[in-house]
C-alpha positions, 0 to 999 in steps of 0.5 A, spaced: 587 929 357 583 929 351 583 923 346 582 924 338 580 919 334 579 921 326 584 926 327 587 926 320 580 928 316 577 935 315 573 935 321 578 932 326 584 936 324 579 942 325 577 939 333 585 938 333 587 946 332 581 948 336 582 944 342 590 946 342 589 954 341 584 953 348 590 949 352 587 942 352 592 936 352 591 932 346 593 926 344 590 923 337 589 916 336 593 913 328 593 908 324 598 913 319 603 916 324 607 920 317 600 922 316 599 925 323 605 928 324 604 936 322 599 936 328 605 935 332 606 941 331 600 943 335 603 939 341 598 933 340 601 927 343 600 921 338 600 914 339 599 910 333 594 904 333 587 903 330 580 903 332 579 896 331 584 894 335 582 893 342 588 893 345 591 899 342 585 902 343 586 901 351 592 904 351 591 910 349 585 911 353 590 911 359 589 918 363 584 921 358 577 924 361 574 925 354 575 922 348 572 924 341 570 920 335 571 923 329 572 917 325 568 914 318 568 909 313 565 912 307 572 912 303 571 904 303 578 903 302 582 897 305 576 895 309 576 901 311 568 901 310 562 904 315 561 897 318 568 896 320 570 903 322 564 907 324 560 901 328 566 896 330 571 901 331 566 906 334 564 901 338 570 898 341 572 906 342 566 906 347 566 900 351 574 902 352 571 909 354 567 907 359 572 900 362 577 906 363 572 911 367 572 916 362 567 922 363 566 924 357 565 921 349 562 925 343 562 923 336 561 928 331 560 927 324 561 931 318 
């Protein structure tokens, strides 16, 4: 199982088809279940939670080999800023990675 977090932005709707086209199981980490849910069309699984909150973050590591961060701040909107998304959010992504014995974590940007 491959997690995706940021999955709603350009970049990571992109990751989302991808990924899905070549037959890997998705699931996709949102704050916006609605707003993710046209990539259900692309048998993604959706959990709904945010990147910094721990403890929906550990949720939905259960079962996944490689996380993807696709995640970003700079619409700084609703404390939605580079310092509370890209640093802390990524940073809780990465230790519940790596509590949860994941192999693989990429961050891409755009």
């Amino acid at each position: 199982m491959i997690l995706i977090a940021g999955e709603t932005g350009t970049l990571g709707r992109r990751v989302v088809r991808l990924l899905t086209a070549r037959g890997h199981a998705v699931r996709i980490l949102t704050r916006d279940p609605a707003h993710a849910a046209a990539l259900a069309d692309y048998g993604v699984e959706i959990v709904t939670g945010d990147v910094r909150d721990p403890g929906a973050v550990a949720r939905a590591m259960v079962g996944v080999h490689t996380v993807i961060s696709a995640i970003q701040g700079f619409s700084g909107t609703g404390g939605n800023s580079p310092q509370a998304v890209d640093h802390v959010g990524n940073g809780i992504l990465m230790r519940a990675a790596r509590e949860a014995e994941v192999e693989h974590f990429v961050l891409v940007s755009i």
